[in-house]
Legacy VTK file of the C-alpha trace (Angstrom):
# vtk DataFile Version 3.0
C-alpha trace
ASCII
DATASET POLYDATA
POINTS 379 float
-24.099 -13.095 18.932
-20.431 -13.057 19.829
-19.839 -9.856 21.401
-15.906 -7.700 21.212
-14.546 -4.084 22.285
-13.452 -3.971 18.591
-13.993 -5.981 14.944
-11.071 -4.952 12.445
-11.980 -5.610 9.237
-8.739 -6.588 7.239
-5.864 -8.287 7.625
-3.722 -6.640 5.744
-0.488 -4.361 6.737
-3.385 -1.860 7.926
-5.681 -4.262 9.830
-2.984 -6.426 11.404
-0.737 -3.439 12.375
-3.990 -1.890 14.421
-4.456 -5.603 16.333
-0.227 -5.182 17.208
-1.023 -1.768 18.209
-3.696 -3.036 20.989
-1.624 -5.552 22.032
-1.581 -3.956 25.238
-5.026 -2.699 25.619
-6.440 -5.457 27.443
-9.182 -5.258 24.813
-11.333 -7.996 23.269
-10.314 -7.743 19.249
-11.692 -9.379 16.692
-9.738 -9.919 12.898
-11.412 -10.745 10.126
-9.902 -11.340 6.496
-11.964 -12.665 3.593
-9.244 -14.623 2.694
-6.937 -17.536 4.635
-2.978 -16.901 5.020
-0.528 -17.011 3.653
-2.445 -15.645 0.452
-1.106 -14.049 -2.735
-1.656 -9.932 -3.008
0.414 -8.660 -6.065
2.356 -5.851 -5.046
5.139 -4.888 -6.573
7.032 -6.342 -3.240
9.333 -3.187 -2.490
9.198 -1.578 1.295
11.152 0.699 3.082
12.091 1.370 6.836
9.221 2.906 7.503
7.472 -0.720 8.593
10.440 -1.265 11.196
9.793 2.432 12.234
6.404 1.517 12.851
6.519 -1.891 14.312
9.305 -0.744 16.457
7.337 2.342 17.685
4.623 -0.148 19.219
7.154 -2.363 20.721
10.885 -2.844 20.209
9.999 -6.743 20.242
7.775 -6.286 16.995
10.581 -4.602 15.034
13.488 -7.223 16.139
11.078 -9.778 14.446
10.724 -7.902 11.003
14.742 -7.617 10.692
14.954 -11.571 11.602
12.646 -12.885 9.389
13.560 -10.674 6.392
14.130 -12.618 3.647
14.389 -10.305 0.500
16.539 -8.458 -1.642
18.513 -5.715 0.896
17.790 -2.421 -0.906
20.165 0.576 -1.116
19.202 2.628 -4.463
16.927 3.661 -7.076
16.887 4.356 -10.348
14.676 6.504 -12.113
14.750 7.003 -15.717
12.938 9.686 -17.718
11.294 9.020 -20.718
14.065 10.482 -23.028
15.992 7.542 -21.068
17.616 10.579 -18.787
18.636 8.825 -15.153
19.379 9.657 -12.041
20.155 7.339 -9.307
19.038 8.126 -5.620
20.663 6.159 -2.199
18.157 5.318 0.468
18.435 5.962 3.494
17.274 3.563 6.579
16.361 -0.140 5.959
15.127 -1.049 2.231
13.838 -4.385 1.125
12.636 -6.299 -1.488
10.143 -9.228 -0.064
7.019 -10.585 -1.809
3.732 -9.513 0.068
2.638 -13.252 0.456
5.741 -13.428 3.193
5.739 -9.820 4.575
1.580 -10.053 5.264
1.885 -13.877 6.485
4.624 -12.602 8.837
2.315 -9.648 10.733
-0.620 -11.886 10.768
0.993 -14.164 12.579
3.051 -11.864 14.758
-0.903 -11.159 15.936
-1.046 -14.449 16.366
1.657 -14.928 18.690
1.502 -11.441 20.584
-2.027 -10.560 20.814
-4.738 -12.426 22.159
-6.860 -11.264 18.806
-9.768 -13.675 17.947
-9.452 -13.941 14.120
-11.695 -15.257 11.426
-9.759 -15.767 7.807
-11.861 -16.773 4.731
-15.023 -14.167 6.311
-16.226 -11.470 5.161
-18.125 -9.109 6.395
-21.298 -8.088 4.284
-23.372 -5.389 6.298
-22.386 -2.697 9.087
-24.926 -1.877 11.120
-24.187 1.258 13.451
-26.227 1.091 16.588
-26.943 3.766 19.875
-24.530 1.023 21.633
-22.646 -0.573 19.383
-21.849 -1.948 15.733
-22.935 -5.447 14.492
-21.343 -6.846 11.543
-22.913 -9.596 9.423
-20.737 -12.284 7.873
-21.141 -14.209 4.501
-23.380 -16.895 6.009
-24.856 -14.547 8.597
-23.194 -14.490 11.742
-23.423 -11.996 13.515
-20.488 -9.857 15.840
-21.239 -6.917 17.655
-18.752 -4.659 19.009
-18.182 -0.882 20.491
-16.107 0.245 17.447
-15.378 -1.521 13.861
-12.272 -0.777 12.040
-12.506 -0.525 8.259
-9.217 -2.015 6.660
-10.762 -3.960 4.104
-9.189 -2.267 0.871
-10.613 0.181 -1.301
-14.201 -1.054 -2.020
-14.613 -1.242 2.071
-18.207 -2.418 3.317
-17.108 0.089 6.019
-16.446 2.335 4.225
-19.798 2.138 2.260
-21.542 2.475 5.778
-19.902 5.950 6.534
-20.375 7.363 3.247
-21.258 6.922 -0.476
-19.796 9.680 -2.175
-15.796 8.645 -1.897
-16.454 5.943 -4.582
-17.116 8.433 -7.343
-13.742 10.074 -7.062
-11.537 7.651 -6.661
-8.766 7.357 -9.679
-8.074 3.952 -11.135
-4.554 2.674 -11.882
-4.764 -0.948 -13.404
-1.655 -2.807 -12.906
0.026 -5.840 -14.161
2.953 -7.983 -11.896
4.857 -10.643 -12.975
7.765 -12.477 -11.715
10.732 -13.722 -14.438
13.887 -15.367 -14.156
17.432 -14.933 -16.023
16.639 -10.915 -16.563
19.859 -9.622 -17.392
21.129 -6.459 -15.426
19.281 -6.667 -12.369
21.175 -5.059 -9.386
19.890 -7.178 -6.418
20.222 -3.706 -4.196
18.417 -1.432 -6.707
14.973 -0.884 -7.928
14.591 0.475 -11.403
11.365 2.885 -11.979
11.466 3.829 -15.667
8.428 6.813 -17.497
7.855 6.261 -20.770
6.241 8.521 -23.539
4.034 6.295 -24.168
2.592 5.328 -20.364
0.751 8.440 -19.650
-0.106 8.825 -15.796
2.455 5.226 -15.270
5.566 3.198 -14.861
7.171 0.398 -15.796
8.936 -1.257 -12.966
12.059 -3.782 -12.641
12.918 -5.069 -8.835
14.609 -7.709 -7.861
13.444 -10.175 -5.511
13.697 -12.835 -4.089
15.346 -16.841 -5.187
16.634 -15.092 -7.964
13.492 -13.895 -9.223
12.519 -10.188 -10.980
9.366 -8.758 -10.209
8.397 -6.926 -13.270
5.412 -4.804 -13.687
3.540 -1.927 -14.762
0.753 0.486 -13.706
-0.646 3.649 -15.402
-3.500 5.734 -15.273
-7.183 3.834 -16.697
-9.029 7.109 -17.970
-5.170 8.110 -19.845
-4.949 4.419 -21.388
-8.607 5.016 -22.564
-8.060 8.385 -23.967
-5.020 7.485 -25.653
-6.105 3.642 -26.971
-3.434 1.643 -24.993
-3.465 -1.872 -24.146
-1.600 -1.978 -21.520
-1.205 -5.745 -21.818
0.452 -5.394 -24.982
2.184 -2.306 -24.140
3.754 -4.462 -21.318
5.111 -7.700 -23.962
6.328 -4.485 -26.201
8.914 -2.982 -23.664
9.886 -6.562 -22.710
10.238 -8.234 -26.341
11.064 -5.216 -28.788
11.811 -1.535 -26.743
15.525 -1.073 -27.939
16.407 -0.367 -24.008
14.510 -4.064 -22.854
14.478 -6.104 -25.733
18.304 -7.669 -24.863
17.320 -7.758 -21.131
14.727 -10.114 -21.448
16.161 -12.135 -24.140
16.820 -14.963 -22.077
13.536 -14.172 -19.396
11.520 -17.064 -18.330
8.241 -16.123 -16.852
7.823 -18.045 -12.902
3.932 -18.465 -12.919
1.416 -16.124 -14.082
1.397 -12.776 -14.885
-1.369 -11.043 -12.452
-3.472 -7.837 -12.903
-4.847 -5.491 -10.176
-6.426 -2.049 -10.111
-4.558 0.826 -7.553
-7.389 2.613 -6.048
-5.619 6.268 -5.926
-7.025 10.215 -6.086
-9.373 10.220 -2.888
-8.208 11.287 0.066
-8.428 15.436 0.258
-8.174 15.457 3.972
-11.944 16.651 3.744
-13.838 13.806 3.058
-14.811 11.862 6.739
-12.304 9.049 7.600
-13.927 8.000 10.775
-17.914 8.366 11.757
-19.689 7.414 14.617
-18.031 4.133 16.100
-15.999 3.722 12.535
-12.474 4.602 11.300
-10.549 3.616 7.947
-7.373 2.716 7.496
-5.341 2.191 4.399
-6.772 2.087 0.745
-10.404 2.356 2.677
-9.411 5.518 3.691
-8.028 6.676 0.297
-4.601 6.196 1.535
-2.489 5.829 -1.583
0.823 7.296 -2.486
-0.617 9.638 -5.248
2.997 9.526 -7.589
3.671 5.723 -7.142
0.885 4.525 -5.824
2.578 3.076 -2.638
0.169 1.553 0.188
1.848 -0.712 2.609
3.275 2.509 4.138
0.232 4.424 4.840
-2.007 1.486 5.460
0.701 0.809 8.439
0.940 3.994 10.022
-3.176 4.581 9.561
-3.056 1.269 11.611
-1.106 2.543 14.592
-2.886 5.845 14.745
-5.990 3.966 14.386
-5.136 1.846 17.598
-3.826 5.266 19.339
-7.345 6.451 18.618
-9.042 3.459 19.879
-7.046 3.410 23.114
-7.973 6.616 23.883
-12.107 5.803 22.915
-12.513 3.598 25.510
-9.800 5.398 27.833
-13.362 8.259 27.733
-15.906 5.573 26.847
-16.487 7.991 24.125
-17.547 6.552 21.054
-18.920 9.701 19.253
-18.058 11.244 15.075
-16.723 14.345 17.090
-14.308 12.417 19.545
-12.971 10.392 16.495
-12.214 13.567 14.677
-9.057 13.145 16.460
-8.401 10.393 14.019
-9.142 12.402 10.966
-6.752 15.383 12.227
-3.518 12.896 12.757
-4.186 11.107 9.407
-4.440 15.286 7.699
-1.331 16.179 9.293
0.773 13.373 8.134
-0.710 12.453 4.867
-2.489 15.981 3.723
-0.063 18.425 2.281
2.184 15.629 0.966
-0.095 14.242 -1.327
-1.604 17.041 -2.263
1.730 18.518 -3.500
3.143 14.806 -5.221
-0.838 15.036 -6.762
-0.107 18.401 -8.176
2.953 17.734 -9.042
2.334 14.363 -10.856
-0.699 16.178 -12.953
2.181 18.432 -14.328
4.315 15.846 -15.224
1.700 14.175 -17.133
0.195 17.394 -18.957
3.742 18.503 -19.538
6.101 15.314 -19.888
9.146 17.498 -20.832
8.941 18.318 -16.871
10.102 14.604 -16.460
12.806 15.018 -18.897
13.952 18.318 -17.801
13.976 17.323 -13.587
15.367 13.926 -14.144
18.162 15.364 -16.152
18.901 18.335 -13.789
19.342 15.986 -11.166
21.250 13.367 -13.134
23.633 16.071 -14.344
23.571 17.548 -10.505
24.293 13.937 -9.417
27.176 13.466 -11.895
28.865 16.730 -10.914
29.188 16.186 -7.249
30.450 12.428 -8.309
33.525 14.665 -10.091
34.178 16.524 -6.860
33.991 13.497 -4.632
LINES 1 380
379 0 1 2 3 4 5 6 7 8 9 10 11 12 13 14 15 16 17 18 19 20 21 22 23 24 25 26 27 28 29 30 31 32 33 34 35 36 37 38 39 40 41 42 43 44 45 46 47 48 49 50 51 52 53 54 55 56 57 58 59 60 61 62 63 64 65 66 67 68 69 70 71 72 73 74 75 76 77 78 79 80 81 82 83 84 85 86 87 88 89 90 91 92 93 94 95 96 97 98 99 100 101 102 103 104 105 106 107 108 109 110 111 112 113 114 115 116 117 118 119 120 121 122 123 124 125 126 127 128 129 130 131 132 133 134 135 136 137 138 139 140 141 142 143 144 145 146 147 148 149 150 151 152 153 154 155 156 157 158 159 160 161 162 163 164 165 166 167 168 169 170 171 172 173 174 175 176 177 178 179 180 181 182 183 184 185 186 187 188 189 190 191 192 193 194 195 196 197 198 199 200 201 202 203 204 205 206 207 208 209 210 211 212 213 214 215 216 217 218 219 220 221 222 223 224 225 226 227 228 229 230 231 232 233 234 235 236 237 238 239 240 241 242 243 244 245 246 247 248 249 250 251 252 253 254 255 256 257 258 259 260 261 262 263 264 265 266 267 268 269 270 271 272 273 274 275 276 277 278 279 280 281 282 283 284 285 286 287 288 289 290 291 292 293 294 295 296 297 298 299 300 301 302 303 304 305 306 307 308 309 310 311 312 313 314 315 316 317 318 319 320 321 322 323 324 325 326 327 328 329 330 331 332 333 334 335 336 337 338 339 340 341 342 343 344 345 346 347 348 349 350 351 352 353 354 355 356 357 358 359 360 361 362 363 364 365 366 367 368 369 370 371 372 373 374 375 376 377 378
């Protein structure tokens, strides 16, 4: 049995941020991902400064490499448009980019490669978490065994690590199917914009345009599964409806050639209350294991990189008081409820109201667009 300090399970933004994060621990890490990189994970491709933030805040080295290897769209605005086709345009501030997540999770997996000395196991998966007086062994898909003092759960939202720290998270969590595909020749894509448009007839959803990258458009959509039930949408065919007859996409995608497949995905979102345990005895989760999803978009790389470095922070200081115990990771839990609590509990309420009352969306988006259209007159 191959023995570690710690086994991260996930490779993702969340997993492979916590192995950068110990890059200075002088701790034996172990990395496993039930898939090989590079690997496809439909997203819809967009993040924000916020992953230089992050990277740079566990070493200025890490962040240098994330502005050299960018290859995507540079992003400087948004658009959001209500669904009486009100809009109001936003500027972002900090570094904004457009990159596919094939390239952006490819690029920290290897920057782990390069600057850790992580051992790391792509295409395993781990099937069974056994928590032990001295230790936690995790069994693989053909049985191998690794046992080590603390396991990190990054392994998405149906986490096996999850499962062994509790079963009663599953029950709440709020499904948002999704549905990304990339086109070519879309007309009136702004290569520094990203276009988020409501519609009457997405309840609890969006439909998305943002450019990316070789002259591609992602294109997607995502809404709410219990609304599209209730109300009798497909959302397949609500998605070739906007694109070949809505009056405002219908000339847009005239000329569109789809570039592959269109994908589908579900956003695991509606879980985290800052009450239910993140972290157990020898366990934390990260990311969409820990219910950390951006309640009003449904946003994850974010989160699932900052639950990474406070995940590491948390580990460092574990073995700093060879203290292993639920109460001493509580520390975890209170970091993760002071950055993430209140916020999402507010865009949660918020979004509800939206969606039991969508002339909110019409009336906000139009305040602001008039709001934004006055001070244009005084500049």
């Amino acid at each position: 049995m191959q023995q570690f300090d710690v086994i991260i399970c996930g490779a993702g933004p969340a997993g492979s941020t916590c192995a950068l994060g110990l890059f200075d621990a002088g701790l034996n890490v172990a990395l496993l991902d039930k898939q090989s990189f590079p690997r496809e994970k439909i997203c819809g491709d967009a993040y924000g400064g916020y992953a230089y933030k992050i990277l740079n805040t566990i070493s200025p080295k890490f962040g240098a490499k994330l502005l050299a290897i960018n290859q995507g769209a540079i992003i400087k605005r948004a658009k959001f448009v209500s669904p009486k086709k009100h809009l109001v345009e936003i500027r972002l501030k900090g570094f904004f980019s457009s990159l596919p997540r094939t390239v952006f999770d490819n690029f920290l997996l290897q920057m782990v490669k390069e600057e850790t000395k992580t051992t790391i196991f792509e295409n395993t998966t781990a099937q069974k978490i056994e928590v032990q007086s001295d230790g936690v062994i995790v069994t693989t898909q053909d049985g191998t065994q690794l046992k080590a003092k603390m396991v990190i759960g990054c392994d998405g939202a149906h986490s096996i690590v999850q499962s062994a720290l509790t079963n009663t998270r599953e029950a709440l969590v709020e499904t948002y199917p999704g549905i990304r595909s990339y086109y070519k020749n879309v007309k009136g894509v702004e290569q520094d914009c990203l276009e988020i448009h409501f519609l009457p007839n997405i309840p609890k959803g969006y439909f998305w345009i943002f450019p990316s990258t070789d002259g591609l458009t992602n294109v997607g959509i995502a809404a709410n599964k219990k609304m599209l039930a209730k109300h009798n949408i497909n959302m397949r065919k609500e998605f070739h409806y906007l694109m070949n007859e809505a009056s405002q996409f219908k000339e847009r995608f005239a000329e569109a050639e789809l570039v592959g497949e269109e994908k589908g995905w579900s956003i695991p979102i509606g879980y985290f209350d800052g009450k239910l345990p993140i972290s157990g005895n020898r366990i934390l989760l990260c990311g969409d294991a820990a219910g950390l999803v951006e309640p009003a978009t449904g946003e994850g790389i974010a989160p699932a990189m900052s639950s990474g470095r406070f995940a590491a922070w948390q580990i460092k200081k574990c073995f700093k008081e060879n203290n292993f115990s639920a109460d001493f990771m509580k520390g975890y839990d209170k970091d993760i409820r002071k950055k993430y609590f209140r916020n999402y509990y507010f865009k949660t309420t918020i979004t509800n109201l939206y969606y039991k009352m969508p002339f909110l969306m019409d009336w906000v988006i139009a305040f602001f667009s008039g709001l934004h259209k006055l001070q244009g007159r005084k500049h």
